[in-house]
PDB file of the backbone (N, CA, C, O) and the ligand in Angstrom, with CONECT records:
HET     ZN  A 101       1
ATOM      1  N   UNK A   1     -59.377   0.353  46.298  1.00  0.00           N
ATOM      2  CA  UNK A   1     -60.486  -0.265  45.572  1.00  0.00           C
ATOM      3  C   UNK A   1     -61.423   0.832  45.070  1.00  0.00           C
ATOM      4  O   UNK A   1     -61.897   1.448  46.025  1.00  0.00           O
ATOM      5  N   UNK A   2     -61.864   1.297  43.832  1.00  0.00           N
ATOM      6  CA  UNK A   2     -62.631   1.646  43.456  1.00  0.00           C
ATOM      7  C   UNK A   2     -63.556   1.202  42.367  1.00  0.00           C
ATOM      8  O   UNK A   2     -63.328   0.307  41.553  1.00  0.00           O
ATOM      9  N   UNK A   3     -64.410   1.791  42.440  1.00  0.00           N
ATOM     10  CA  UNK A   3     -65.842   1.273  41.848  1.00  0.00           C
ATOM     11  C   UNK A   3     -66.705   2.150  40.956  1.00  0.00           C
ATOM     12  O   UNK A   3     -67.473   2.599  41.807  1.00  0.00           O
ATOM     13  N   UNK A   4     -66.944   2.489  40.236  1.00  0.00           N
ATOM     14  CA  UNK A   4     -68.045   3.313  39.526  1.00  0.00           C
ATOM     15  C   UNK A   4     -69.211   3.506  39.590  1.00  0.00           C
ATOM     16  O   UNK A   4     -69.979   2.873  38.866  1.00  0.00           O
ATOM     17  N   UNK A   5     -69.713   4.567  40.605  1.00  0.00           N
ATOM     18  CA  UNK A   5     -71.491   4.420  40.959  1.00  0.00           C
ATOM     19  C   UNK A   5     -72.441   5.279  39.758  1.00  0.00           C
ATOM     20  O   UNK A   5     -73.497   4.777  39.373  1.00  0.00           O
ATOM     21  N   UNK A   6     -72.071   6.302  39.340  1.00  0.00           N
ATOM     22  CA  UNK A   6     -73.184   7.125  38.442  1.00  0.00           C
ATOM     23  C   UNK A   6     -72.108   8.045  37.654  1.00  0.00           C
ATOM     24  O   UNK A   6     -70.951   8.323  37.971  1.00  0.00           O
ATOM     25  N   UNK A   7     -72.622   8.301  36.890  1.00  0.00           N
ATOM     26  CA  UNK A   7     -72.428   9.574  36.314  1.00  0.00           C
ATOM     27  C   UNK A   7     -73.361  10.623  36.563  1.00  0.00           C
ATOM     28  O   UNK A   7     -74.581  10.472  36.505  1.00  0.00           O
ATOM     29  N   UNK A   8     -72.589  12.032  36.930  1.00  0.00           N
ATOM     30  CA  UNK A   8     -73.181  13.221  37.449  1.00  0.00           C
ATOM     31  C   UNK A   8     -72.707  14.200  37.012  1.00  0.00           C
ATOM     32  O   UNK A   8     -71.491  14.370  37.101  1.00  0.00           O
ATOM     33  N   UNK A   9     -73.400  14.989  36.505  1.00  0.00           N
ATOM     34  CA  UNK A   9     -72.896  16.756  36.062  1.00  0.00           C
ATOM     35  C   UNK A   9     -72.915  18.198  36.921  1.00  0.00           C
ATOM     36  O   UNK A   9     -73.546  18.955  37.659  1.00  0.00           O
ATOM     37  N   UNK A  10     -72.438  18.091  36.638  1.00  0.00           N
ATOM     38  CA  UNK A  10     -71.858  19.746  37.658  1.00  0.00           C
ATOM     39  C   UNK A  10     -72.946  20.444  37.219  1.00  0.00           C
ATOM     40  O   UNK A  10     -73.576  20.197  36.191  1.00  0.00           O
ATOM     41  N   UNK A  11     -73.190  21.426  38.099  1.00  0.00           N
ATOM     42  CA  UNK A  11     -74.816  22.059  37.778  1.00  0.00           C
ATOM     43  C   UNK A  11     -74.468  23.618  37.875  1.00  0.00           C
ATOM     44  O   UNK A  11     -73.249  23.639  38.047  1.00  0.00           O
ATOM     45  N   UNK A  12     -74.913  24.852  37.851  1.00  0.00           N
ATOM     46  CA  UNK A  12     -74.496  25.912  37.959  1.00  0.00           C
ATOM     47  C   UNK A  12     -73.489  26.624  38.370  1.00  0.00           C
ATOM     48  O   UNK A  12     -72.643  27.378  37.890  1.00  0.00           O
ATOM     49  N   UNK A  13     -73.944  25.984  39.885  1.00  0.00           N
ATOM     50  CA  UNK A  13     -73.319  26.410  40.706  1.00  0.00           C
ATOM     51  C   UNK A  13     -71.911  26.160  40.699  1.00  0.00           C
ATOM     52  O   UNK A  13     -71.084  26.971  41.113  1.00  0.00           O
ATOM     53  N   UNK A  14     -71.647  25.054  40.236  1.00  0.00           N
ATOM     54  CA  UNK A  14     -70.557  24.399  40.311  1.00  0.00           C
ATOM     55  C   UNK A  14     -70.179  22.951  41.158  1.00  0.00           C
ATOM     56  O   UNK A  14     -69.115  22.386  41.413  1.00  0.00           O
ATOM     57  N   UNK A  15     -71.985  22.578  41.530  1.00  0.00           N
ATOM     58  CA  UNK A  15     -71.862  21.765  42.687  1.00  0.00           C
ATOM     59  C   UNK A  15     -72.191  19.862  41.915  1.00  0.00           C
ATOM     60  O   UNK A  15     -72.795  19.637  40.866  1.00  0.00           O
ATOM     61  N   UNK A  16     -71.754  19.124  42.570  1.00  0.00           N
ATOM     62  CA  UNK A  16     -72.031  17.425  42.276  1.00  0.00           C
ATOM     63  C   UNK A  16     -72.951  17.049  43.330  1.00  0.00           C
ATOM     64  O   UNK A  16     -72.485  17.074  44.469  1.00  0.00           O
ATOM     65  N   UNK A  17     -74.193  16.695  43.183  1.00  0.00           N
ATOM     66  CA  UNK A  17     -74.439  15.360  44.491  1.00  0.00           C
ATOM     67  C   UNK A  17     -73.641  14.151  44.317  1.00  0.00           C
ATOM     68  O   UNK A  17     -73.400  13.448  43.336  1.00  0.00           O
ATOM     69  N   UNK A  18     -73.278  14.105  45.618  1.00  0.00           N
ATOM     70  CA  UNK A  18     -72.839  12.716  45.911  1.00  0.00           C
ATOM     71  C   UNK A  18     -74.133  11.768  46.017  1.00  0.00           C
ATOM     72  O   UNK A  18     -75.129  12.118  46.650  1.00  0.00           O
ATOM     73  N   UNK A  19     -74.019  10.335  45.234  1.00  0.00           N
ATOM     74  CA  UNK A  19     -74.400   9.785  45.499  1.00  0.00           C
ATOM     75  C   UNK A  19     -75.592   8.896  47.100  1.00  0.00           C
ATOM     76  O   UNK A  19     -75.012   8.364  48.046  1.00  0.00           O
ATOM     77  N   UNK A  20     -76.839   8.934  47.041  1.00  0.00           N
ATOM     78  CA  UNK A  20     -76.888   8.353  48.334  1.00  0.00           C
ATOM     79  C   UNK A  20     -76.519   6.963  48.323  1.00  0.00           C
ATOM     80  O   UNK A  20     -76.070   6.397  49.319  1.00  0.00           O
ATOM     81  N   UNK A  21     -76.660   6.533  47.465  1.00  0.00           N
ATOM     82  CA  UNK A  21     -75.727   4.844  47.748  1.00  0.00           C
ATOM     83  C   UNK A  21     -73.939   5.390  48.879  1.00  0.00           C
ATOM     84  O   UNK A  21     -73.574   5.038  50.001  1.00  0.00           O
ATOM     85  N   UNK A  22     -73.354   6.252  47.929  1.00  0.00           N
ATOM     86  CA  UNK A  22     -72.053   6.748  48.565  1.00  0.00           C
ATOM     87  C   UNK A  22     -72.614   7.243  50.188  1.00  0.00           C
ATOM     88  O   UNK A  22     -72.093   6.647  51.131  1.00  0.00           O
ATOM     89  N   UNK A  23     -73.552   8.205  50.469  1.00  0.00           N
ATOM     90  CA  UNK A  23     -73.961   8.693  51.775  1.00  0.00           C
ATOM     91  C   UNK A  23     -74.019   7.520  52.485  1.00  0.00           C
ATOM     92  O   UNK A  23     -73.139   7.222  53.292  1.00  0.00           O
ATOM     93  N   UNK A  24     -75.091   6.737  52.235  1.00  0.00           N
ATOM     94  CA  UNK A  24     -75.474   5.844  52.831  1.00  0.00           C
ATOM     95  C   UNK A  24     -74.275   4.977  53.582  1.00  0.00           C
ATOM     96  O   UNK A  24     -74.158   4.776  54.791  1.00  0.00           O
ATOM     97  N   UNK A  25     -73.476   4.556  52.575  1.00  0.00           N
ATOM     98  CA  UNK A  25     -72.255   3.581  52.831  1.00  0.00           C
ATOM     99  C   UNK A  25     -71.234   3.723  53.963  1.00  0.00           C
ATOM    100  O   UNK A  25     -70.759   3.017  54.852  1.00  0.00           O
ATOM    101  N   UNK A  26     -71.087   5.402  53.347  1.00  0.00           N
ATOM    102  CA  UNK A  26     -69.817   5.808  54.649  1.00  0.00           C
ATOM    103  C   UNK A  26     -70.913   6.499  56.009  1.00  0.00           C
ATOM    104  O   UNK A  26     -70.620   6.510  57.205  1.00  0.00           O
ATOM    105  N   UNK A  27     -71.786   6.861  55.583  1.00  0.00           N
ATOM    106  CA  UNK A  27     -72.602   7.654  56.914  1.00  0.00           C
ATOM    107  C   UNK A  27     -72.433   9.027  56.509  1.00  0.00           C
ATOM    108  O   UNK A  27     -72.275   9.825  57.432  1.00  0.00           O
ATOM    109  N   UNK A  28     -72.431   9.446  55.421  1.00  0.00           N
ATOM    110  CA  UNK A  28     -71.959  11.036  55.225  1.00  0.00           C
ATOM    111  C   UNK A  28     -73.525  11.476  55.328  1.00  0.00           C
ATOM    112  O   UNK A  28     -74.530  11.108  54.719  1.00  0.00           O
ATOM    113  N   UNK A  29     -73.264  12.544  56.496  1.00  0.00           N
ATOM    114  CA  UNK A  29     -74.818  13.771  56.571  1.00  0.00           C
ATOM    115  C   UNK A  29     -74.353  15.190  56.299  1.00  0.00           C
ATOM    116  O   UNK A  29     -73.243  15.716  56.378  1.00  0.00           O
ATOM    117  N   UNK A  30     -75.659  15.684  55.924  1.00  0.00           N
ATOM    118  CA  UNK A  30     -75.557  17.147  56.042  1.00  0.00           C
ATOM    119  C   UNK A  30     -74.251  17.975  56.884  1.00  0.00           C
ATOM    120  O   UNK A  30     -74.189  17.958  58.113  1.00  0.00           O
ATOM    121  N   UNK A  31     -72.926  18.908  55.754  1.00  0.00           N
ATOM    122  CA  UNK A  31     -72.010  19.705  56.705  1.00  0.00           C
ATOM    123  C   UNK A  31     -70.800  19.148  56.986  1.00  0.00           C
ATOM    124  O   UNK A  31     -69.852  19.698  57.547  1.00  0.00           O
ATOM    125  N   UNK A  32     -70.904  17.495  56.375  1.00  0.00           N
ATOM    126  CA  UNK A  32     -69.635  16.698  56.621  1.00  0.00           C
ATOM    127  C   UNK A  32     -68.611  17.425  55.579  1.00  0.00           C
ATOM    128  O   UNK A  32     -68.822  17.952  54.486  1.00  0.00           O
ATOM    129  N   UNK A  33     -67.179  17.214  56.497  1.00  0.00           N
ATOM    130  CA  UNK A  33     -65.960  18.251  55.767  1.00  0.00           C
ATOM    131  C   UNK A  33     -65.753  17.293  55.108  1.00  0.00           C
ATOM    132  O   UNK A  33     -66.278  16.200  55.318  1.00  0.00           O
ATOM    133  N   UNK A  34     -64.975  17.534  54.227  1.00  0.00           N
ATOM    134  CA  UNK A  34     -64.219  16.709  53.183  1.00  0.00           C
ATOM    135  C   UNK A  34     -62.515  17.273  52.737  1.00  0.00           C
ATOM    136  O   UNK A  34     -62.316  18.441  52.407  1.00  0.00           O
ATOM    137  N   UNK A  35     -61.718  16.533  52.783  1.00  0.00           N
ATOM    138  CA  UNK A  35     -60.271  17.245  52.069  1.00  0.00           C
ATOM    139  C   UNK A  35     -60.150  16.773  50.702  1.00  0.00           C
ATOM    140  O   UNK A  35     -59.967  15.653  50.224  1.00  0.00           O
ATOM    141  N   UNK A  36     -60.336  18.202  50.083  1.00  0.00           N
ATOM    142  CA  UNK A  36     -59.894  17.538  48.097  1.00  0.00           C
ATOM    143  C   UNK A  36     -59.037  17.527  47.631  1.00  0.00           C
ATOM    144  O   UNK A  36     -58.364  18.557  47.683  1.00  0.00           O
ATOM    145  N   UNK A  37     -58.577  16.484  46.966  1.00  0.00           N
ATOM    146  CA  UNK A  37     -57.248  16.410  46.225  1.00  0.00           C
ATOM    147  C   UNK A  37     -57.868  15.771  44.563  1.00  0.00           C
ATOM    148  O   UNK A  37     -58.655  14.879  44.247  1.00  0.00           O
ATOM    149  N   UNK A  38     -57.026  16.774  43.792  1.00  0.00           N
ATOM    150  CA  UNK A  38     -56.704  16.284  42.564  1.00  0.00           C
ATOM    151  C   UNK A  38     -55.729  15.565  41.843  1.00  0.00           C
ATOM    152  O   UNK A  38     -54.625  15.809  42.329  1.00  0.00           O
ATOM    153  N   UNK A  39     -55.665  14.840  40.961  1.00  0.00           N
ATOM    154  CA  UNK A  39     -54.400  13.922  40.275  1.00  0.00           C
ATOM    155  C   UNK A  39     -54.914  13.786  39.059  1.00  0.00           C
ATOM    156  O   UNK A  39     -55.621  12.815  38.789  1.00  0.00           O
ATOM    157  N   UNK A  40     -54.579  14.906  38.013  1.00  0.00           N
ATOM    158  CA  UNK A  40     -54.765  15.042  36.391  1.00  0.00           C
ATOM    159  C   UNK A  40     -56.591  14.525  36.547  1.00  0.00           C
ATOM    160  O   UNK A  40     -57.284  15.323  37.179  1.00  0.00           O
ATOM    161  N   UNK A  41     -57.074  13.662  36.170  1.00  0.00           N
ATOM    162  CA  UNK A  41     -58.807  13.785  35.654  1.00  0.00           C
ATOM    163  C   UNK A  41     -59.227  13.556  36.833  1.00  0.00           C
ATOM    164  O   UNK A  41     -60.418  13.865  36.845  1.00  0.00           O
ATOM    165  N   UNK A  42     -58.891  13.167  37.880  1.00  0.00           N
ATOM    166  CA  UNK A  42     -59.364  12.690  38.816  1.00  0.00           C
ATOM    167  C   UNK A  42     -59.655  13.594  40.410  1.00  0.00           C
ATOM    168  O   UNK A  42     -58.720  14.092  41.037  1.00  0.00           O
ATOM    169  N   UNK A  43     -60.875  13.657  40.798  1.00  0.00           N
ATOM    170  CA  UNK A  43     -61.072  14.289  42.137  1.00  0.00           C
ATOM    171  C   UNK A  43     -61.436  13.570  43.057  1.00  0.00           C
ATOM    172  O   UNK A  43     -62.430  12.857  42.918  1.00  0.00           O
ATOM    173  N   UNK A  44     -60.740  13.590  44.172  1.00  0.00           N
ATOM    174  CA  UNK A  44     -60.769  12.503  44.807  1.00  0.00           C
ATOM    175  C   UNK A  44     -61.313  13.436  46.362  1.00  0.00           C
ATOM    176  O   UNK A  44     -60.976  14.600  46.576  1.00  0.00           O
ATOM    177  N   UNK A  45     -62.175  12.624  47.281  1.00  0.00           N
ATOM    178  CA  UNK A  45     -62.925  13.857  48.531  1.00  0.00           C
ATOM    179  C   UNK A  45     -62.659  12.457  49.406  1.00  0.00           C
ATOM    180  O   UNK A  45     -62.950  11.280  49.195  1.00  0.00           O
ATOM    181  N   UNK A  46     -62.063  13.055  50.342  1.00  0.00           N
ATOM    182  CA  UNK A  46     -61.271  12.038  51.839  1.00  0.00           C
ATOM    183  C   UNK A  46     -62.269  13.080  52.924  1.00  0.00           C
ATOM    184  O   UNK A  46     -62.375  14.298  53.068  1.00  0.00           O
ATOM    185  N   UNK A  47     -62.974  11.738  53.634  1.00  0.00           N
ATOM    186  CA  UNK A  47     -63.693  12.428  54.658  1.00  0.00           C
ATOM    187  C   UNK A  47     -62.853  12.950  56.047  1.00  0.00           C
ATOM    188  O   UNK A  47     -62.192  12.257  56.820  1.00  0.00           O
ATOM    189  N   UNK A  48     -63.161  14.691  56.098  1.00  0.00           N
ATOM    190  CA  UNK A  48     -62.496  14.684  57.016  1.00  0.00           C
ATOM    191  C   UNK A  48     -62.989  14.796  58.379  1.00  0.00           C
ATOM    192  O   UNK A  48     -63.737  15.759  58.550  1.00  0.00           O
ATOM    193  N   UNK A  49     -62.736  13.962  59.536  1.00  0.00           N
ATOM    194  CA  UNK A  49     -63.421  14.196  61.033  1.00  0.00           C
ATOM    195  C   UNK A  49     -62.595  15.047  61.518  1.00  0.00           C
ATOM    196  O   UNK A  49     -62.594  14.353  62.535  1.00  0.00           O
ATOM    197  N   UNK A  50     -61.882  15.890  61.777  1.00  0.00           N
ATOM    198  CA  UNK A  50     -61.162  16.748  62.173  1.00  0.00           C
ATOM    199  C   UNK A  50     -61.510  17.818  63.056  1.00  0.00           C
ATOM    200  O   UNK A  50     -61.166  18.266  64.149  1.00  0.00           O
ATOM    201  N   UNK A  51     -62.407  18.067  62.058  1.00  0.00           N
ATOM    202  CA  UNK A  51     -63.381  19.758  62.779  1.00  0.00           C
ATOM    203  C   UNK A  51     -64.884  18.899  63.646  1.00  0.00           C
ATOM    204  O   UNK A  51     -65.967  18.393  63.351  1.00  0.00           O
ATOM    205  N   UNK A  52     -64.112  19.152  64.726  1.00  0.00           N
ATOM    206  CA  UNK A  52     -65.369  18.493  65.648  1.00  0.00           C
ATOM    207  C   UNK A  52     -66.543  19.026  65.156  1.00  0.00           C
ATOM    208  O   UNK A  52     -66.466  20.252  65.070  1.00  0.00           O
ATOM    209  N   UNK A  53     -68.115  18.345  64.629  1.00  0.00           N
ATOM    210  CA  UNK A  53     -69.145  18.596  64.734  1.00  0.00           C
ATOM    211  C   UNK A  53     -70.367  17.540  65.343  1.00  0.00           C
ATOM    212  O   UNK A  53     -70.115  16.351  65.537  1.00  0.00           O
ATOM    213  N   UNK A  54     -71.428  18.007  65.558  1.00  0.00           N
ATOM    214  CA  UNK A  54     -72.592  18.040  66.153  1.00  0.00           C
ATOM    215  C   UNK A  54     -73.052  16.221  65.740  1.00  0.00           C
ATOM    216  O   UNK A  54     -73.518  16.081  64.609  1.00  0.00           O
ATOM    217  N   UNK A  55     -72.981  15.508  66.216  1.00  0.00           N
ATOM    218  CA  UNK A  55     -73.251  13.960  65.767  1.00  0.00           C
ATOM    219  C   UNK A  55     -74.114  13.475  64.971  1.00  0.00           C
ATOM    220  O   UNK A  55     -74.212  12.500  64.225  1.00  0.00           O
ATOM    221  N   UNK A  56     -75.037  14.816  65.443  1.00  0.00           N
ATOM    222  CA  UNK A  56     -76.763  14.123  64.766  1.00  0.00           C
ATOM    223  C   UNK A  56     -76.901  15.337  63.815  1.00  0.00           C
ATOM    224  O   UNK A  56     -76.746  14.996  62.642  1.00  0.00           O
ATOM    225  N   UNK A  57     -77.067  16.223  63.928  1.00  0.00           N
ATOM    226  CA  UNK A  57     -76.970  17.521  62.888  1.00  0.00           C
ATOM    227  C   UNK A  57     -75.941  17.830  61.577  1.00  0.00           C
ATOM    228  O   UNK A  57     -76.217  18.241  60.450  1.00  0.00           O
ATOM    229  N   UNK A  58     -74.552  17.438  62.228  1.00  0.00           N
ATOM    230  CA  UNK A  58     -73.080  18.218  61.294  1.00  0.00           C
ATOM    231  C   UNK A  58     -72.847  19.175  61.658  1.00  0.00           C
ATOM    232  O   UNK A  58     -71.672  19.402  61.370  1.00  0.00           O
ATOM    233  N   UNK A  59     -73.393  20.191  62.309  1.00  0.00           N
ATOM    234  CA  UNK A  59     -73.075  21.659  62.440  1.00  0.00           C
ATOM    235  C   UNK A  59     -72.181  21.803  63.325  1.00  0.00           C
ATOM    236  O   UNK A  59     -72.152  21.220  64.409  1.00  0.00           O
ATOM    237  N   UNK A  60     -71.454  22.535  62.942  1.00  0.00           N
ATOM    238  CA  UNK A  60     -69.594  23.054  63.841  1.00  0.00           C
ATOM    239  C   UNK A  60     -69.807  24.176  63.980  1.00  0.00           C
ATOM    240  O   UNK A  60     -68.853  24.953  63.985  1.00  0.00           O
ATOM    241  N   UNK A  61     -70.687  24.493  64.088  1.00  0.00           N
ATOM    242  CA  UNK A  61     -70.417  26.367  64.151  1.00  0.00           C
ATOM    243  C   UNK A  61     -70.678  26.542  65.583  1.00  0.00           C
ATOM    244  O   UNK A  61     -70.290  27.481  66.277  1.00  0.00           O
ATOM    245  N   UNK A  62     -71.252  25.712  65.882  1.00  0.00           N
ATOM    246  CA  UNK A  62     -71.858  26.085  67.525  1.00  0.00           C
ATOM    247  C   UNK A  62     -71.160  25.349  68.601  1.00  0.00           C
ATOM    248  O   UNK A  62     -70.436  24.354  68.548  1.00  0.00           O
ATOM    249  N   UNK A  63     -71.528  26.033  69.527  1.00  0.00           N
ATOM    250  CA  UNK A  63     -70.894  24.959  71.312  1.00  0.00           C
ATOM    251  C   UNK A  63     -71.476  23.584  71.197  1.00  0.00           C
ATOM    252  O   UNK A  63     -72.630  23.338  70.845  1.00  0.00           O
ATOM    253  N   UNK A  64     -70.578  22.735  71.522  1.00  0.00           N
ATOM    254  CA  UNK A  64     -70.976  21.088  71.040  1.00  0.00           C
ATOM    255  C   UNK A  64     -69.930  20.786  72.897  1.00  0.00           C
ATOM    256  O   UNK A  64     -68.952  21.082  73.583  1.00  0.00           O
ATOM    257  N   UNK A  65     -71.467  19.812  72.750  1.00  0.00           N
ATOM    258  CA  UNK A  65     -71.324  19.231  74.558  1.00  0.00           C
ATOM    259  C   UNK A  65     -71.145  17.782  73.878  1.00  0.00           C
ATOM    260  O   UNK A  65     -71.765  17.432  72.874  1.00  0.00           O
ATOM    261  N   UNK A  66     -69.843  16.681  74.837  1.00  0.00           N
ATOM    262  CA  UNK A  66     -69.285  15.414  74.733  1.00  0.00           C
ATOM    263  C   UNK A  66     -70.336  14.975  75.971  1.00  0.00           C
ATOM    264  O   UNK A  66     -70.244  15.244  77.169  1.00  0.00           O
ATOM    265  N   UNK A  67     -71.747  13.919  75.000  1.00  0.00           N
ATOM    266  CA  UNK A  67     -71.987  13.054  75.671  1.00  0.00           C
ATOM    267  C   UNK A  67     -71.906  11.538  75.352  1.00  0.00           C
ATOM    268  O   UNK A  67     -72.193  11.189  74.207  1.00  0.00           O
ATOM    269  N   UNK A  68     -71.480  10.456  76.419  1.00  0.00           N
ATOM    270  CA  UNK A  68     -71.282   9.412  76.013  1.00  0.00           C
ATOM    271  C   UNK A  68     -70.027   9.209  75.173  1.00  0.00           C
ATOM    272  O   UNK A  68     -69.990   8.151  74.545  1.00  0.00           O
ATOM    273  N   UNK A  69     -68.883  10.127  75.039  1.00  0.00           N
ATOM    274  CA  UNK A  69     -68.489  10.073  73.798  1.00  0.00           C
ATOM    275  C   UNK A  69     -68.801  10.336  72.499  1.00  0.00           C
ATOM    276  O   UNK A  69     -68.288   9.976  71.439  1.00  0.00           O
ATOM    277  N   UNK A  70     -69.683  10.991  72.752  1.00  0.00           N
ATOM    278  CA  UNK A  70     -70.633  11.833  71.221  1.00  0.00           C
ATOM    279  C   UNK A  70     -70.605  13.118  71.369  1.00  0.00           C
ATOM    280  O   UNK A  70     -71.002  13.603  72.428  1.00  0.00           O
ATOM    281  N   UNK A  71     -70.038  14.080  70.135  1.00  0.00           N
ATOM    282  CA  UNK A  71     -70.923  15.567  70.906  1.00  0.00           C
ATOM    283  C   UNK A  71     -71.963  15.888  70.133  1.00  0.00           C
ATOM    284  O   UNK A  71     -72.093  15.530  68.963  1.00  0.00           O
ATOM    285  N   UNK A  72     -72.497  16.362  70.568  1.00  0.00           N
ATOM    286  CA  UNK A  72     -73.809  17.159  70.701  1.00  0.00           C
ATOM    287  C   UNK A  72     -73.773  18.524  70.848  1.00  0.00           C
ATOM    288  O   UNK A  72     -73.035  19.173  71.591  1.00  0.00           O
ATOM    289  N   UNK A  73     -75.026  19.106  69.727  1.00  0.00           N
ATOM    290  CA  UNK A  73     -74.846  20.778  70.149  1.00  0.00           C
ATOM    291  C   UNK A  73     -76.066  20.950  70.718  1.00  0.00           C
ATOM    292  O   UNK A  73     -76.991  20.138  70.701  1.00  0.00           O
ATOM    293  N   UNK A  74     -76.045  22.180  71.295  1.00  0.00           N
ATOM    294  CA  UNK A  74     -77.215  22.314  72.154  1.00  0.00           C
ATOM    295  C   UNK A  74     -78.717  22.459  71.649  1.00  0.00           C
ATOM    296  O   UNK A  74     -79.663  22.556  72.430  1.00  0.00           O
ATOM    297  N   UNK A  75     -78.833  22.465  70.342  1.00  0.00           N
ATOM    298  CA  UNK A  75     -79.959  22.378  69.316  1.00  0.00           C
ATOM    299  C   UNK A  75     -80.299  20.866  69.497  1.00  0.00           C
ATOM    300  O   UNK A  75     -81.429  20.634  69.926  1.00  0.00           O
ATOM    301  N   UNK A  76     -79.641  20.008  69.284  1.00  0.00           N
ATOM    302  CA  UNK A  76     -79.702  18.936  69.797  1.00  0.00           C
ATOM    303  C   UNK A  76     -80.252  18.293  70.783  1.00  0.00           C
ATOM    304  O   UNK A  76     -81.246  17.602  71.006  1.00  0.00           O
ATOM    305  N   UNK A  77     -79.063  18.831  71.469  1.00  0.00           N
ATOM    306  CA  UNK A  77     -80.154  18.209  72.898  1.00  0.00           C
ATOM    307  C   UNK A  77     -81.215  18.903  73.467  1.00  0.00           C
ATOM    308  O   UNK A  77     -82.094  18.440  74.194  1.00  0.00           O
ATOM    309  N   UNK A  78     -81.120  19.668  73.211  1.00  0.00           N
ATOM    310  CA  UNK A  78     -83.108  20.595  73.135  1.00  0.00           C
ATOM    311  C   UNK A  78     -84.073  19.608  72.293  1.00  0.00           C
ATOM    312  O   UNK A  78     -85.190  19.250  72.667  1.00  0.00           O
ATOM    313  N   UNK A  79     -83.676  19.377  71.540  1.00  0.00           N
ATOM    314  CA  UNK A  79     -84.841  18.791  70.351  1.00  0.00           C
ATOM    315  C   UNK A  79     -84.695  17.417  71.447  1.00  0.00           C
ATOM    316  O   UNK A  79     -85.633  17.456  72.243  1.00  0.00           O
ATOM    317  N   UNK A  80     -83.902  16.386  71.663  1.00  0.00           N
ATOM    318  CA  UNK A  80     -84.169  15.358  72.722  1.00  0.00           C
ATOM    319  C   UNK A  80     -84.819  15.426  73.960  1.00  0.00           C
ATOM    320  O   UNK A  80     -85.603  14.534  74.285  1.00  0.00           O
ATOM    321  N   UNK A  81     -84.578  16.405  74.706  1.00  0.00           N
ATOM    322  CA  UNK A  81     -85.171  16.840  75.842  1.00  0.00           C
ATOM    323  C   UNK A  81     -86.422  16.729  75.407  1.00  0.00           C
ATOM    324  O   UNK A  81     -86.982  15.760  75.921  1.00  0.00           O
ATOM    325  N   UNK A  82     -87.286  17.511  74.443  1.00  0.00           N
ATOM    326  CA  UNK A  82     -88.706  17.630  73.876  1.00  0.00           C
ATOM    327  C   UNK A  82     -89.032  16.122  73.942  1.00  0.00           C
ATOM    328  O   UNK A  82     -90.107  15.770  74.428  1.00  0.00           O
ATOM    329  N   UNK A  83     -88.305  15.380  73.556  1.00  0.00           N
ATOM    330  CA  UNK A  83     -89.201  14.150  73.256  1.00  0.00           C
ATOM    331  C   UNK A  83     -89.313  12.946  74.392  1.00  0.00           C
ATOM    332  O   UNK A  83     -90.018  11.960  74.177  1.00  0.00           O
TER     333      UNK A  83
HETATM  334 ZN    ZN A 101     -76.838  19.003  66.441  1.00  0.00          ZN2+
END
């Protein structure tokens, strides 16, 4: 099923925002991977969960602790602890 949300132009860099209607929908935050595939005009971005990251942040670069079934990096749970 697809749908048509905006039209968007590539900007210097070479970069698109995604849509926040699109963010919003699937839950995409800051750092989320994506796998790209092309097919002649079309670019198509499949979210990928693969590369374990940080639940509340996105960030994979760091030591990420499984709580509840969530991980968490330790930036994280510092900033919770505070509150
Ligand atoms: Zn985090």
């Amino acid at each position: 099923m697809q749908r048509k949300l905006c039209t968007r132009k590539v900007d210097e860099l070479g970069r698109v925002v995604l849509p926040q209607e699109a963010r919003t929908a699937l839950g995409i935050k800051e750092k989320q991977s994506f796998d790209i595939y092309i097919d002649e005009d079309i670019i198509l971005l499949k979210i990928n969960n693969d590369i374990p990251v940080c639940c509340l942040c996105g960030e994979s670069e760091v030591q990420l602790m499984e709580v509840n079934h969530s991980l968490l990096c330790n930036n994280c749970i510092a900033k919770i602890k505070e509150i």
